[in-house]
C-alpha positions as CSV (number, residue, x, y, z in Angstrom):
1,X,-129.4,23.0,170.3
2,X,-126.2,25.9,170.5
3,X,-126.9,29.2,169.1
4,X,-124.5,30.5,166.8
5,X,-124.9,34.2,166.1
6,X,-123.3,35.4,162.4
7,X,-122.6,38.5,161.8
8,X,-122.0,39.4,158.0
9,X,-120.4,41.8,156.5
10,X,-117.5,42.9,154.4
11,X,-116.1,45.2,156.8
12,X,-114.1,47.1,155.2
13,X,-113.0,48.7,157.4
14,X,-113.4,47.3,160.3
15,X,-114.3,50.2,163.1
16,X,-115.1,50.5,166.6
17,X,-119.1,50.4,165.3
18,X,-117.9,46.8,164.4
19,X,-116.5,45.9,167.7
20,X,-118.9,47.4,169.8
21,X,-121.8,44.8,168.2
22,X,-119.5,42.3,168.3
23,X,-118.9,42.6,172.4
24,X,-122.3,43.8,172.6
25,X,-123.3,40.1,171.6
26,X,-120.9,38.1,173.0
27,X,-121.6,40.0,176.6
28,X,-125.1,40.9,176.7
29,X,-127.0,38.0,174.9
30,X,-127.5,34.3,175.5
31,X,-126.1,33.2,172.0
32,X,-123.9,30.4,172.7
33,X,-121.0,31.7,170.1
34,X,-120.4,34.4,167.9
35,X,-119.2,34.1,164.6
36,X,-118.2,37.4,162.1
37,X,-118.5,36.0,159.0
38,X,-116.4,38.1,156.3
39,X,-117.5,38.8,152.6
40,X,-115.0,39.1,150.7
41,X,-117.5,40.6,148.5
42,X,-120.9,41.9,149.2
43,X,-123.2,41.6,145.9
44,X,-125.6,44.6,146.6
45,X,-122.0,47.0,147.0
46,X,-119.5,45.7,144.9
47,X,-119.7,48.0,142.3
48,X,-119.8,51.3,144.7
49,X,-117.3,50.4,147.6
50,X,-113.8,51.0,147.0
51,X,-111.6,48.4,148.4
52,X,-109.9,49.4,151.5
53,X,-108.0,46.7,152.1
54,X,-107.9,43.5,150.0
55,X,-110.2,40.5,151.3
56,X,-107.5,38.7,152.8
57,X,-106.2,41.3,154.4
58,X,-109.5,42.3,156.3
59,X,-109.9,38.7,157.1
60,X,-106.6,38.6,158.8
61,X,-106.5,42.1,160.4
62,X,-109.9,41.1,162.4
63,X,-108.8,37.3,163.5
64,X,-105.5,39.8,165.1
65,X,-108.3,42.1,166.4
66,X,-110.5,39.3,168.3
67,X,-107.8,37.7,169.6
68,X,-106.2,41.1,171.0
69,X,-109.2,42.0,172.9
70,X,-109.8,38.2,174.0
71,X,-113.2,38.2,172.6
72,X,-114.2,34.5,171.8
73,X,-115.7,35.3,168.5
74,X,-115.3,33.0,165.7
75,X,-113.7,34.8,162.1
76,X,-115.0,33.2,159.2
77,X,-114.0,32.8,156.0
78,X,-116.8,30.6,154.9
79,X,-117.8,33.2,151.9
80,X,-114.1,32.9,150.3
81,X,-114.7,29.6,149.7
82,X,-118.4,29.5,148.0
83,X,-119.0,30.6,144.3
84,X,-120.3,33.6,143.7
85,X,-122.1,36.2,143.6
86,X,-122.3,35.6,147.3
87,X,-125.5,35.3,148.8
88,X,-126.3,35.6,152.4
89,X,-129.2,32.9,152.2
90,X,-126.7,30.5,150.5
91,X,-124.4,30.3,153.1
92,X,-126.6,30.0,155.4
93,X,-128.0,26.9,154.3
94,X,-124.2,26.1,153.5
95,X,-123.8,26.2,157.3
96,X,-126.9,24.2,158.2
97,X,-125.9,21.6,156.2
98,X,-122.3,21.3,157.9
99,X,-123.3,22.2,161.1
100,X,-126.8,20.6,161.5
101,X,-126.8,20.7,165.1
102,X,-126.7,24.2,165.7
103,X,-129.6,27.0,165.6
104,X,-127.5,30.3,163.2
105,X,-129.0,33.3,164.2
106,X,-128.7,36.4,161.4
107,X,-126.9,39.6,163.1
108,X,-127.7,42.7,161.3
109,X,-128.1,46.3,161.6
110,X,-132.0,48.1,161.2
111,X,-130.0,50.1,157.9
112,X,-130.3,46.0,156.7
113,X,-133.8,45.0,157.6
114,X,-134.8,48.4,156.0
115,X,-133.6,47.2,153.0
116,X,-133.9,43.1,153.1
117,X,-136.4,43.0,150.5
118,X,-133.3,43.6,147.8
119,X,-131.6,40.4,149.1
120,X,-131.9,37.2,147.3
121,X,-134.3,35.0,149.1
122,X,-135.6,37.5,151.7
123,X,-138.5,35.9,152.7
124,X,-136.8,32.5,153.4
125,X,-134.3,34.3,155.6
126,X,-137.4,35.8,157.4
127,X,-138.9,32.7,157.4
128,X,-136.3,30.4,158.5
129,X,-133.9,32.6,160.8
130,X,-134.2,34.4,164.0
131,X,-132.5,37.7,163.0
132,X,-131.0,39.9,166.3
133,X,-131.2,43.8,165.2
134,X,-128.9,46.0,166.4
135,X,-129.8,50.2,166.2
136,X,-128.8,51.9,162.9
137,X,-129.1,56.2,163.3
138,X,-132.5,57.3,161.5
139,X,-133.6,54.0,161.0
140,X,-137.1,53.1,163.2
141,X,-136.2,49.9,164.0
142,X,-139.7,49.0,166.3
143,X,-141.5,50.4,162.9
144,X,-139.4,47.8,160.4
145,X,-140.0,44.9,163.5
146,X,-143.5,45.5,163.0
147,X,-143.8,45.4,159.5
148,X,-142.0,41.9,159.2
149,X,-143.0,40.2,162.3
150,X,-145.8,38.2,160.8
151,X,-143.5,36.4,157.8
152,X,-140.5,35.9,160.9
153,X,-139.8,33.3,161.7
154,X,-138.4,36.0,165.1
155,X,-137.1,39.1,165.1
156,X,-134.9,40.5,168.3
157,X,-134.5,44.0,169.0
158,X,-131.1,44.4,170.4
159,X,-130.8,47.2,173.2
160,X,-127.2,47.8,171.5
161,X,-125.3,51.1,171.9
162,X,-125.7,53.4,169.0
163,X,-122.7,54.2,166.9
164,X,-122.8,56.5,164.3
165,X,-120.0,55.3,162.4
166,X,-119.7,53.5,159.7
167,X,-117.3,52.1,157.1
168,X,-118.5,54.4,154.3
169,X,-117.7,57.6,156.7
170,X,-114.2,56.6,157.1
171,X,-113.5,55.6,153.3
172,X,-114.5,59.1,152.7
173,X,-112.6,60.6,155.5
174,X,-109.1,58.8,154.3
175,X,-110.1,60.0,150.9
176,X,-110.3,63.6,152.2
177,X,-106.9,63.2,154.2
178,X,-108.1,63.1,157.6
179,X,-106.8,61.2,160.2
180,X,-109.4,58.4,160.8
181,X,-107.4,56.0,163.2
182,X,-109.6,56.9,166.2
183,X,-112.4,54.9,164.5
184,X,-110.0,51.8,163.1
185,X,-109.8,48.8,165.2
């Protein structure tokens, strides 16, 4: 059975954080593909994160992005097409149904497991999807691994780089004025 890793996420903007994980896991794991799968609206943020760049847009500006660098990532737009509020737990049986012969794998950051029990359905997605971790600054990811292990159905700590940034920093940087193109991708 392939291995499809997804990794979620609004991305707005997407960074240099975003790209690293992205390479990271096309070159450093055995997950058949990659998919980013973009939200065009995340229900735990949506009424706190300004809107850098309209859904479309980000969806766009990463498909240019991946195919720039010649990384063989899939860009999703699964989540424009589902009702919402968009869940992470209903796409993913979304994309078990149409893609029955493939094993999805749930990419996301230790910030996320720290706070998975605020996600609809978080003790399916533990039970019924590996999840890959990748580092998040002052998060104790070994800690978190151990405290869900025995409801996972597996839990992979990625040896990742760290990288500070995140999408939140440069929202607030462009809102001070500053010159945040160093951390765009």
């Amino acid at each position: 059975m392939n291995t499809c890793g997804l990794y979620f996420g609004s991305f707005n903007p997407f960074h240099i954080g975003h790209l690293a994980i992205v390479n990271y896991l096309v070159s450093f794991t055995t997950l058949d593909s990659v998919r980013l799968v973009v939200s065009p609206l995340n229900p735990l943020k949506f009424d706190r994160e300004p809107c850098f760049q309209s859904p479309r847009e980000r969806l766009l500006h990463i498909r240019k992005a991946m195919e720039t660098r010649k990384l063989p990532v899939e860009v999703s737009d699964v989540e424009f097409n589902m009702p919402r509020p968009l869940y992470t737990i209903n796409t993913l049986h979304h994309l078990q149904v149409q893609e029955p012969g493939v094993n999805f794998i749930l990419v996301i950051g230790a910030d996320n497991l720290e706070h998975i029990e605020s996600w609809k359905s978080w003790e399916t997605i533990l039970e019924e999807f590996i999840l890959y971790i990748y580092p998040r600054q002052d998060v104790d990811s070994i800690a978190l691994r151990e405290k869900y292990i025995s409801r996972a159905c597996g839990i992979v700590l990625l040896r990742a780089p760290l990288i500070a940034i995140s999408s939140t920093f440069i929202r607030e940087g462009l809102e001070q004025g500053k010159n945040m193109n160093g951390f765009l991708v």
